[in-house]
C-alpha positions as semicolon CSV with decimal commas, in nm:
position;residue;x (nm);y (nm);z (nm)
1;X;-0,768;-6,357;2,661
2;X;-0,433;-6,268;2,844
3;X;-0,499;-5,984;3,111
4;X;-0,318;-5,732;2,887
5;X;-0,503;-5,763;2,619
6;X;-0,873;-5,746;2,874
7;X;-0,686;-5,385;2,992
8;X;-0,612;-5,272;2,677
9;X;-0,949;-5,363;2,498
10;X;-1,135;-5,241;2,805
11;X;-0,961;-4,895;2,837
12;X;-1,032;-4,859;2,483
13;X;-1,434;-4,926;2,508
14;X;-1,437;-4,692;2,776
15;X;-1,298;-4,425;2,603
16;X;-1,490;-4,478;2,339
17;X;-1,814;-4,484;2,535
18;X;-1,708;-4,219;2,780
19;X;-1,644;-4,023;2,416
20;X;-1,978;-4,093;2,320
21;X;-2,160;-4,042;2,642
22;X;-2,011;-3,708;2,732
23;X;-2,003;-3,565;2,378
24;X;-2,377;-3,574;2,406
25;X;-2,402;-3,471;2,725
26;X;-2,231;-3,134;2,604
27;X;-2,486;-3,142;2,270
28;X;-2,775;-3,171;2,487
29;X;-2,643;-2,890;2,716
30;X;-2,540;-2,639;2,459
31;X;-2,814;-2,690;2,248
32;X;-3,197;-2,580;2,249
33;X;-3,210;-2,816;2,638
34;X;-2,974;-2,542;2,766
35;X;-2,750;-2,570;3,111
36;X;-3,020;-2,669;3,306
37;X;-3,221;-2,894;3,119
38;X;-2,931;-3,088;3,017
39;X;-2,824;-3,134;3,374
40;X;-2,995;-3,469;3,480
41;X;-2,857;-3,654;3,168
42;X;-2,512;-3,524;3,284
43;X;-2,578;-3,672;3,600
44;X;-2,692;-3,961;3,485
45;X;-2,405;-3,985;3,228
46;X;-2,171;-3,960;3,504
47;X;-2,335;-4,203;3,710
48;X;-2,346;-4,466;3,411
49;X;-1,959;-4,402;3,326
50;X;-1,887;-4,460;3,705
51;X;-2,043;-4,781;3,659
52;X;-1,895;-4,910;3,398
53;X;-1,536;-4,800;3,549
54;X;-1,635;-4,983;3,848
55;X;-1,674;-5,287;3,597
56;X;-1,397;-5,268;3,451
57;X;-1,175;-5,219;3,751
58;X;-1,350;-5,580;3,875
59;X;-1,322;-5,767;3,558
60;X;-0,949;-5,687;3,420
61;X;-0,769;-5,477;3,636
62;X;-0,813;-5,638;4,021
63;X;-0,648;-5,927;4,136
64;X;-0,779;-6,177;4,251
C-alpha cells in the first residue's frame, strides 16, 4: 500500500480503538466499579493507546 493510504487506514483503526478503549474506560468508571475502581483500567487503557500510537508513528508516519 502507498503511504497515504497506511496513514489514513491507520488513523482510522486508532480512532476506532481509542473509541472503543476509552468508551469503556468511562463505563467501567461510572458504573457500579466507581472512580476509583475503574482507575487502573484507565491507566492501563492509556498505556495500551500510547502503544499503539507509538506503532503507528513507526510503521506509516516516520521516514525512513
Amino acid at each position: 500500500m502507498s503511504r497515504l493510504t497506511n496513514i489514513i487506514m491507520g488513523l482510522i483503526g486508532i480512532g476506532l480503538m481509542m473509541t472503543f478503549i476509552l468508551g469503556l474506560a468511562h463505563s467501567i468508571s461510572t458504573g457500579f466499579a466507581g472512580f476509583w475502581g475503574g482507575l487502573p483500567f484507565l491507566c492501563i487503557a492509556i498505556f495500551v493507546i500510547a502503544l499503539a500510537l507509538y506503532n503507528f508513528w513507526e510503521d506509516a508516519v516516520k521516514k525512513d
